[in-house]
LOTORTI-461743 format. One record per residue (C-alpha): residue number from 1; residue in one letter; x, y negated, z. Coordinates in Angstrom, 3 decimals, padded with zeros to 6 digits, always signed. Example, Ala and Ser with C-alpha at 12.3 -4.5 7.8 and 13.67 -1.06 7.14 Angstrom:
BEGIN
[1; 'A'; [+012.300; +004.500; +007.800]]
[2; 'S'; [+013.670; +001.060; +007.140]]
***
This chain:
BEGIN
[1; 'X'; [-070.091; +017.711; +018.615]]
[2; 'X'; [-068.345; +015.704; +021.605]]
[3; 'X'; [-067.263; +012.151; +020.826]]
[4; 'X'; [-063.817; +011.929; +020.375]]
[5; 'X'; [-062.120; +008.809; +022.435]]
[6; 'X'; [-059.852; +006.350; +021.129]]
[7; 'X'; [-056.801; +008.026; +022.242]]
[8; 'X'; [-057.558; +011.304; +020.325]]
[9; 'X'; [-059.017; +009.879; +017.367]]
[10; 'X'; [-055.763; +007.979; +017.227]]
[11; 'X'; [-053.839; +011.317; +017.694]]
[12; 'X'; [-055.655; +012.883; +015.037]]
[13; 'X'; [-054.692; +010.473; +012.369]]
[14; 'X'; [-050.809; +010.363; +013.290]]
[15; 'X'; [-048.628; +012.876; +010.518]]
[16; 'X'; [-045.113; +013.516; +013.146]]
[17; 'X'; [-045.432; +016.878; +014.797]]
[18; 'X'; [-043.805; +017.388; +017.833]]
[19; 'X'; [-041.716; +020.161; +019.310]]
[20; 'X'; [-045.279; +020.948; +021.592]]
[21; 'X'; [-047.409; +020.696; +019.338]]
[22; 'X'; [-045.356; +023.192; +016.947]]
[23; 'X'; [-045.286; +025.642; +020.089]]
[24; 'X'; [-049.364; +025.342; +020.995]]
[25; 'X'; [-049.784; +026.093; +017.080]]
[26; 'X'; [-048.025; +028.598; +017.079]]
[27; 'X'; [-049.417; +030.287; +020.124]]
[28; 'X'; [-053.128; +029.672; +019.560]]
[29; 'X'; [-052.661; +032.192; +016.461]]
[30; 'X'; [-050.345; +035.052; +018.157]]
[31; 'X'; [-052.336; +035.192; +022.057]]
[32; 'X'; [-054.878; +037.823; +021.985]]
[33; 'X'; [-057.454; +035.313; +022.942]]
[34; 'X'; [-060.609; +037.738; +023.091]]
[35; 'X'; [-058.921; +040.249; +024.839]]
[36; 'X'; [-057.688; +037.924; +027.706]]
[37; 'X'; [-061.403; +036.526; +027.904]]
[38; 'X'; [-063.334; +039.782; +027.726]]
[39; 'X'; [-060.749; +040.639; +031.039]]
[40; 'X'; [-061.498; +037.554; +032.739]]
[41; 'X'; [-065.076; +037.162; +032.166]]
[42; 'X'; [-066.909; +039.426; +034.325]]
[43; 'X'; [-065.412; +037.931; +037.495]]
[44; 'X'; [-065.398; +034.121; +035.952]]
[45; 'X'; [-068.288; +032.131; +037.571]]
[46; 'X'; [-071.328; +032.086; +036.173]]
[47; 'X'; [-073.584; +028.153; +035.928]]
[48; 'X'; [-076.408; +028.148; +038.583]]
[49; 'X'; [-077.899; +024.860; +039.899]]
[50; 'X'; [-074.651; +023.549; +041.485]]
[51; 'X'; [-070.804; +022.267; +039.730]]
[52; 'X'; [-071.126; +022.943; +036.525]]
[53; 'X'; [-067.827; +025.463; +035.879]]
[54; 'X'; [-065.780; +024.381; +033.053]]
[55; 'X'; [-065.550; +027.337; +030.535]]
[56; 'X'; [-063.147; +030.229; +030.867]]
[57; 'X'; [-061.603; +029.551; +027.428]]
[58; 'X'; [-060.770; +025.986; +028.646]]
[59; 'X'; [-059.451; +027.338; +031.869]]
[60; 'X'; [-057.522; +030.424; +030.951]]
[61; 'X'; [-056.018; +027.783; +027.979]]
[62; 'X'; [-054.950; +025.482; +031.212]]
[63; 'X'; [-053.499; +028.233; +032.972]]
[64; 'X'; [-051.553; +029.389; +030.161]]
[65; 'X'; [-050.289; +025.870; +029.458]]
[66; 'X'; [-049.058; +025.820; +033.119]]
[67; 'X'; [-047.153; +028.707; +033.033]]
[68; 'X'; [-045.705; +028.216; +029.589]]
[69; 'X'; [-044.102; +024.229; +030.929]]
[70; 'X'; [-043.621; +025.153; +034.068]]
[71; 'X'; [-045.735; +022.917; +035.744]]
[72; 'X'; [-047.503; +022.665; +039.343]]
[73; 'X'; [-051.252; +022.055; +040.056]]
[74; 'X'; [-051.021; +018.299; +040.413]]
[75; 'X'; [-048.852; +017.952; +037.235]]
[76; 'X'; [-051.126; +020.131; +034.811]]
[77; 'X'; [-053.869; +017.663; +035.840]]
[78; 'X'; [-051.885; +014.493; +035.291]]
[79; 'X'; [-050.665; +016.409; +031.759]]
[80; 'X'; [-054.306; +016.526; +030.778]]
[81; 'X'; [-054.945; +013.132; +031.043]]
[82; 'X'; [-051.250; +012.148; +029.391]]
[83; 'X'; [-050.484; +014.342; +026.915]]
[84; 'X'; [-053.194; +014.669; +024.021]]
[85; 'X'; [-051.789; +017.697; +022.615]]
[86; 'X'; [-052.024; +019.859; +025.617]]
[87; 'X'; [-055.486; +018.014; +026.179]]
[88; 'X'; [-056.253; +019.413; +022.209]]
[89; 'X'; [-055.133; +022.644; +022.903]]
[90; 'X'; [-057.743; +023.202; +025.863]]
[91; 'X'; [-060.682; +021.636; +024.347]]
[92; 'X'; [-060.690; +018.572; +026.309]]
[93; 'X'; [-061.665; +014.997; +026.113]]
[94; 'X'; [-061.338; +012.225; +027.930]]
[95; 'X'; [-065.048; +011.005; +026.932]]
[96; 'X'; [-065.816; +014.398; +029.428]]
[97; 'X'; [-064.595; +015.452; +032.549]]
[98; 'X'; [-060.999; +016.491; +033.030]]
[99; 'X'; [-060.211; +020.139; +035.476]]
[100; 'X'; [-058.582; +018.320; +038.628]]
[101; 'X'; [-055.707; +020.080; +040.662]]
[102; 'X'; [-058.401; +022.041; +042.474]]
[103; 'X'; [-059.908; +023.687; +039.711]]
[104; 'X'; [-056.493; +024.316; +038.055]]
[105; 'X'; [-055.665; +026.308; +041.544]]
[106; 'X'; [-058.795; +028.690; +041.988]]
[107; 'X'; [-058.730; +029.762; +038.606]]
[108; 'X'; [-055.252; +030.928; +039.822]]
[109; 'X'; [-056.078; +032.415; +043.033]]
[110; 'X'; [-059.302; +033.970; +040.562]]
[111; 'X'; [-056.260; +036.011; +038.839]]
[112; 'X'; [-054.395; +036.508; +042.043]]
[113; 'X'; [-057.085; +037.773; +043.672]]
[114; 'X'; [-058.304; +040.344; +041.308]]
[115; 'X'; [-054.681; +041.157; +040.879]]
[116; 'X'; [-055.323; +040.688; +036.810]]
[117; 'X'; [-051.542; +039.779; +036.225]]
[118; 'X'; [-050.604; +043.249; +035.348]]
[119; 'X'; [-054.208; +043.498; +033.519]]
[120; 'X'; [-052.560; +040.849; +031.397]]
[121; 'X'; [-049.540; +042.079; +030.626]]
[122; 'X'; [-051.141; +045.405; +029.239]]
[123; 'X'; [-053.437; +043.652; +026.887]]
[124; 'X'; [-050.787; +041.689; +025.904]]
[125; 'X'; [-048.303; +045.219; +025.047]]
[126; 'X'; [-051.913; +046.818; +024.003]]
[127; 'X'; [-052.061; +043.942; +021.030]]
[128; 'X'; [-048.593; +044.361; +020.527]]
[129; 'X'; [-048.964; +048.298; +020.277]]
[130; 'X'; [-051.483; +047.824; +017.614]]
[131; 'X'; [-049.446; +045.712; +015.439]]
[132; 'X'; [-046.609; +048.470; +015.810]]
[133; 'X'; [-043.906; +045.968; +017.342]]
[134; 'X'; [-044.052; +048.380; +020.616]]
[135; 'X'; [-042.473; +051.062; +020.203]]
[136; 'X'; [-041.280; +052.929; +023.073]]
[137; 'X'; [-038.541; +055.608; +022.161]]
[138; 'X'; [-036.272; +054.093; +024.545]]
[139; 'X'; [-036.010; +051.831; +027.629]]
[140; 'X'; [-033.403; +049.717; +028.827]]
[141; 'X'; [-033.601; +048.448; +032.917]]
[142; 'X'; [-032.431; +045.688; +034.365]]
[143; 'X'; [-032.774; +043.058; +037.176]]
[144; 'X'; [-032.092; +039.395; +037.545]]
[145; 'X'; [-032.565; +037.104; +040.883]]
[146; 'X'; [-034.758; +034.220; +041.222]]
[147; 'X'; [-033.770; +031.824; +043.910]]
[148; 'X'; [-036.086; +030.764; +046.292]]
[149; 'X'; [-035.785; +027.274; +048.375]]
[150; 'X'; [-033.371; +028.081; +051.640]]
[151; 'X'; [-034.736; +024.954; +053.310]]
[152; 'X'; [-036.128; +025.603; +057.066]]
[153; 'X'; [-037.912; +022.227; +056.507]]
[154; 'X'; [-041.204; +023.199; +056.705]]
[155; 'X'; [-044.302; +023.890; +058.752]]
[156; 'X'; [-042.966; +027.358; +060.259]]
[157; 'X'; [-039.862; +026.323; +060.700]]
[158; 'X'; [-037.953; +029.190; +058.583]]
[159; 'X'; [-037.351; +030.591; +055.353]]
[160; 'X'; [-039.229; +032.854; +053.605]]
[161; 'X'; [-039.138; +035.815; +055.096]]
[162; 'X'; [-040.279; +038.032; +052.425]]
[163; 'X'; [-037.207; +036.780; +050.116]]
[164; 'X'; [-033.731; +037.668; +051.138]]
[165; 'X'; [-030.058; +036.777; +050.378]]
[166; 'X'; [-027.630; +039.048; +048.573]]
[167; 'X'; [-024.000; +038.814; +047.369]]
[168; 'X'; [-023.525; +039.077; +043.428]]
[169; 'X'; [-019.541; +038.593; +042.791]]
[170; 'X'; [-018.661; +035.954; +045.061]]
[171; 'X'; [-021.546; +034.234; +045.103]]
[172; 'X'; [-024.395; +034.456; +047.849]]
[173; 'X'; [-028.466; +034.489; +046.756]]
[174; 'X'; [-031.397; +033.852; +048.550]]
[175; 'X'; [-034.680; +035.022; +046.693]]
[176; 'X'; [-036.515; +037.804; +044.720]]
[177; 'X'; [-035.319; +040.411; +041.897]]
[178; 'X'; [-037.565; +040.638; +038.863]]
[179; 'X'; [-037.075; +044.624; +037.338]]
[180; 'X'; [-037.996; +045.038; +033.670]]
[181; 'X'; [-038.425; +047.972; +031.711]]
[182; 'X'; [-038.102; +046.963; +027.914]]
[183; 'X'; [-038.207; +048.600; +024.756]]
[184; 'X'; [-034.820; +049.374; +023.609]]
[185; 'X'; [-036.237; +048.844; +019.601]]
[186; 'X'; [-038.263; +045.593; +019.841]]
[187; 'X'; [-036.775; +044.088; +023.411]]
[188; 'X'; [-040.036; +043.425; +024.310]]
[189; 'X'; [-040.870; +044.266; +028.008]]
[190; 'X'; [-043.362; +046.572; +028.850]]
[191; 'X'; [-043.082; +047.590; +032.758]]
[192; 'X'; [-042.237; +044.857; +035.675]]
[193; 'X'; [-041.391; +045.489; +039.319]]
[194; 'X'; [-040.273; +042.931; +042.162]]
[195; 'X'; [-038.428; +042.742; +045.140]]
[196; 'X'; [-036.323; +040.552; +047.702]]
[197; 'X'; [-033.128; +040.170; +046.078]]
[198; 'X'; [-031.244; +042.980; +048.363]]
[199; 'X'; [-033.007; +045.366; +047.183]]
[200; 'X'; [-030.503; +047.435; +045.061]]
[201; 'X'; [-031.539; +047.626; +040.924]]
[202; 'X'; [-031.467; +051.571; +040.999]]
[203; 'X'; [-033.683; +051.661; +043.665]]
[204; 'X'; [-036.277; +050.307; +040.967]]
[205; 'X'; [-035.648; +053.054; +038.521]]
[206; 'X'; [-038.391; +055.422; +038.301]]
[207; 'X'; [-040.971; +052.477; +038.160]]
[208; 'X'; [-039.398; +050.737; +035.214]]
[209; 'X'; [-040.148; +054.056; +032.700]]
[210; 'X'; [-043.064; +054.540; +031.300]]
[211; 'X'; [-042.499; +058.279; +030.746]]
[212; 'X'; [-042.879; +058.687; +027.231]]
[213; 'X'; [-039.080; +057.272; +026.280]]
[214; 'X'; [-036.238; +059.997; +025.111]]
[215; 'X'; [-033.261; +057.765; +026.362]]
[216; 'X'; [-032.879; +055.055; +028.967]]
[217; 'X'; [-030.120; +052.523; +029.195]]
[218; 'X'; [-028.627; +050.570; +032.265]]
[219; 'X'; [-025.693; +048.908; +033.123]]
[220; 'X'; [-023.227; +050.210; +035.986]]
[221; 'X'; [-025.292; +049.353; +038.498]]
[222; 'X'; [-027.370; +051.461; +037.997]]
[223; 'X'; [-025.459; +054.588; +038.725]]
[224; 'X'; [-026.765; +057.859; +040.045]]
[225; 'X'; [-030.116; +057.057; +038.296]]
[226; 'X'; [-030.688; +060.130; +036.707]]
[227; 'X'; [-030.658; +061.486; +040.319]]
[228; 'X'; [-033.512; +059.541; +041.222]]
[229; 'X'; [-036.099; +060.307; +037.946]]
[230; 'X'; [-036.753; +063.947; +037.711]]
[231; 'X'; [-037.909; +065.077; +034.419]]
[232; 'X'; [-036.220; +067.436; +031.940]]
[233; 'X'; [-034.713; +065.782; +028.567]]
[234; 'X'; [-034.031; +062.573; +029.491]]
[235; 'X'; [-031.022; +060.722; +028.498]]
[236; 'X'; [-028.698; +057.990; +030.083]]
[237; 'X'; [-026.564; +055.686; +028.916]]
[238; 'X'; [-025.422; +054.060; +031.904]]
[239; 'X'; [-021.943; +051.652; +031.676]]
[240; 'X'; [-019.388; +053.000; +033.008]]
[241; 'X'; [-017.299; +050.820; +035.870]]
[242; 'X'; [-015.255; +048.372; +034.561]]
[243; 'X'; [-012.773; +049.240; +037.101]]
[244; 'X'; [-012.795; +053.119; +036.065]]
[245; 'X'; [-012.164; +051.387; +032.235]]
[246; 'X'; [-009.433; +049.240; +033.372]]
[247; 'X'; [-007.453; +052.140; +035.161]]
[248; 'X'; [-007.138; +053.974; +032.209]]
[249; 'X'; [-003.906; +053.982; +030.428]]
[250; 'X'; [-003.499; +052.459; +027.007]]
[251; 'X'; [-004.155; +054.935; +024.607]]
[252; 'X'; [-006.505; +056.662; +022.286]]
[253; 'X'; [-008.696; +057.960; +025.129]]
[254; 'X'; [-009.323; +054.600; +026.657]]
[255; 'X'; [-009.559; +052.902; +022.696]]
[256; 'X'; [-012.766; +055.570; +022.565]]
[257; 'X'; [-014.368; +055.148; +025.393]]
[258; 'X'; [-014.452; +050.810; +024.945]]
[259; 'X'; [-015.923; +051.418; +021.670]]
[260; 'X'; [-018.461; +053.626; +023.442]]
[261; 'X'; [-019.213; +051.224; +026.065]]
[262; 'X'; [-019.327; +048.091; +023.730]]
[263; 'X'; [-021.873; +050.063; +021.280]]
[264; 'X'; [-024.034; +050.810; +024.987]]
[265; 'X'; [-023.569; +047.085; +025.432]]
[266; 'X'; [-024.746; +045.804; +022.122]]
[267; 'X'; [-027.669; +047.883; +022.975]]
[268; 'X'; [-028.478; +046.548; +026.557]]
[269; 'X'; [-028.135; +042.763; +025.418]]
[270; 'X'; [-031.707; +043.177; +024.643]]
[271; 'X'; [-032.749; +043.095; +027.931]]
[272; 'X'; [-031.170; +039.349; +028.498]]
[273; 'X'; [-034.029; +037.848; +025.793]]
[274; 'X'; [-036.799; +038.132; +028.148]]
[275; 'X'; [-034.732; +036.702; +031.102]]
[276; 'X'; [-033.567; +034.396; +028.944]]
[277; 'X'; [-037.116; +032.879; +027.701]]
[278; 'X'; [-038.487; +032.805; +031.309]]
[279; 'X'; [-035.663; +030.893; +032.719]]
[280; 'X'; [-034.835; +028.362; +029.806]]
[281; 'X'; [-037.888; +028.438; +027.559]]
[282; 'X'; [-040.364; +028.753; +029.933]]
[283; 'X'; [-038.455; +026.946; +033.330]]
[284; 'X'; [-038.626; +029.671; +035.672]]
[285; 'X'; [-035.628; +028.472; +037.729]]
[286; 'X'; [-036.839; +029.118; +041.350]]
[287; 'X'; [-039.725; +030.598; +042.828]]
[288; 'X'; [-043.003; +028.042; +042.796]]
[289; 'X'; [-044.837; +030.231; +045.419]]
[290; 'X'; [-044.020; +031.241; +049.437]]
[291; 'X'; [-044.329; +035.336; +049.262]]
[292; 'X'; [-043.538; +038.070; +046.886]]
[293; 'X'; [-047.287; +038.481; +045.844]]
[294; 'X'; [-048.069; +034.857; +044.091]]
[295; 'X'; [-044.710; +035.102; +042.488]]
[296; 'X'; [-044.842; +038.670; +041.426]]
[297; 'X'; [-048.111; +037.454; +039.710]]
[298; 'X'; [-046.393; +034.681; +038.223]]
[299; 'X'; [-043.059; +036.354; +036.779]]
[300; 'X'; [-045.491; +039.487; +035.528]]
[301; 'X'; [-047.780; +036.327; +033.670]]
[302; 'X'; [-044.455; +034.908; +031.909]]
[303; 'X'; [-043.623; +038.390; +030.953]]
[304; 'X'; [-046.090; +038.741; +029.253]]
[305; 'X'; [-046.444; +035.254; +027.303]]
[306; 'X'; [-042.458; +035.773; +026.442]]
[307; 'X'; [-043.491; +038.994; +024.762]]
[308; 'X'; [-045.316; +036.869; +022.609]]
[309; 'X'; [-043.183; +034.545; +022.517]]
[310; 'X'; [-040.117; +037.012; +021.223]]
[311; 'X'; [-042.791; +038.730; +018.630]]
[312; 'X'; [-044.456; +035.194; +017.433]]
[313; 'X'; [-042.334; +035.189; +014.135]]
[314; 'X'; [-043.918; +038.571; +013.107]]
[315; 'X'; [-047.055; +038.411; +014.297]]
[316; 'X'; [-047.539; +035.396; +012.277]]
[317; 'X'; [-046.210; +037.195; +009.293]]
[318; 'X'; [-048.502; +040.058; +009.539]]
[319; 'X'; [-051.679; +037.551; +010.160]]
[320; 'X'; [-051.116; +035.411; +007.147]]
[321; 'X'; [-050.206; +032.596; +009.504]]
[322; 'X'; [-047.721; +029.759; +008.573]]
[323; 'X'; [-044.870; +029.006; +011.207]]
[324; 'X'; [-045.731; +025.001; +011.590]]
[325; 'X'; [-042.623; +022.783; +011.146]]
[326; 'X'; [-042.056; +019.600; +013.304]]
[327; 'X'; [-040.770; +016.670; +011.731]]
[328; 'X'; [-036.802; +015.906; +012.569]]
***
């Protein structure tokens, strides 16, 4: 057994949990741990005579972390050192050597690489799957943009050029679209697509469904999608325009078709949830990466951790685990 240093021994004694340390506890007992490591390991390197690699549980732990607080290279190694929670949670002490900024970023490119993001998010639905909280009677599809910086300051001299700007209302946008495909019973998001931001939602369609759902629902932009996904007893419930809605007279006919599209709505809020966590849970307010491909790894990685996230209450339920309670 490691000796502990001052600092943690100290930590250990205190009785006030925190609002972290209630989050790590609960996601050290819902993360399917050996099924992310048995992924990982075979390309992980292995100890020969040179650096000693730290070990993929501490790493993959670290890399989590990072994605879960939103939190560069540089900052995850200062967090190790600061914050003796997150330090806990990986298995670290500062009596032993610490993963610098380097480390932190090729075990990222490792997953980047191998393209293992996707990998990730089907163990992830696979666990899920098992503990019956994935359904997948229905879909619902939808889009949302991440902005990307518009600043030319930099060594090229130009943006981005594989993120673009679109017009949503009357607003401009300069970044990627994130496409989900999520169950329509447990909101929970099982397919995920990207593209630069012009790229029209319908357009995504066909890659959203996994082709086992009976019914799909989309909002109004996504009209003409049943044009675009041939297969035989499928069925849409796409929103009709509001401007078709609003043209109608007052009457019965229009009273019955509201109540039809606020019962398709109801339905289609489920979707929001995982935007939702990514964005405010998780921080995922701009793009931390220049090109689709590191960013489409990194939304497709915080998919997959909200799913967790979203399904924590019940998997802890069904484990026997208790939901830990920080102090107020």
């Amino acid at each position: 057994m490691s000796q502990m240093s001052f600092g943690d021994a100290e930590y250990a004694g205190k009785r006030k949990q925190t609002r972290r340390e209630v989050f790590l506890a609960e996601m050290e007992q819902v993360v399917p741990w050996k099924s992310l490591l048995k992924l990982i390991e075979p390309l992980y390197p292995i100890a020969g005579n040179g650096r000693q690699p730290y070990p993929l549980k501490t790493m993959l732990r670290v890399h989590l972390m990072q994605n879960w607080f939103a939190l560069s290279d540089p900052a995850m190694e200062e967090a190790l050192y600061e914050i003796t929670p997150m330090r806990v949670f990986a298995g670290l002490s500062l009596t032993k050597p610490i993963p610098d900024e380097t480390t932190i970023l090729n075990f990222r490119h490792l997953l980047e690489k191998n393209e293992l993001a996707p990998e990730i998010l089907g163990r992830v639905n696979a666990y899920l799957a098992r503990k019956g909280l994935l359904l997948k009677r229905g879909s619902i599809v939808d889009a949302t943009i991440i902005a990307a910086p518009s600043s030319t300051k930099n060594a090229e001299g130009q943006r981005d050029p594989e993120m673009h700007q679109t017009k949503k209302g009357n607003q401009w946008h300069f970044g990627m679209k994130a496409h989900i495909g999520v169950d329509a019973d447990s909101g929970l998001v099982h397919t995920v697509t990207t593209t630069a931001a012009n790229e029209a939602d319908v357009e995504q369609v066909e890659e959203l469904l996994h082709g086992k759902e009976e019914v799909v629902h989309a909002d109004a932009g996504y009209a003409g999608a049943q044009t675009r996904v041939e297969r035989e007893g499928l069925r849409w419930e796409i929103a009709a325009k509001r401007a078709r809605v609003k043209a109608m007279k007052d009457g019965r006919e229009k009273q019955a078709l509201e109540k039809i599209e606020r019962r398709k709505a109801s339905i289609r809020a489920r979707v929001e949830h995982p935007f939702r966590v990514i964005k405010r849970q998780f921080g995922l307010t701009k793009v931390r990466f220049r090109g689709l491909a590191k960013n489409t790894a990194h939304v497709i990685t915080l998919f997959a951790l909200s799913n967790l996230w979203m399904a924590r209450r019940k998997l802890l339920a069904m484990t026997g685990g208790l939901r830990p309670q920080y102090a107020k």
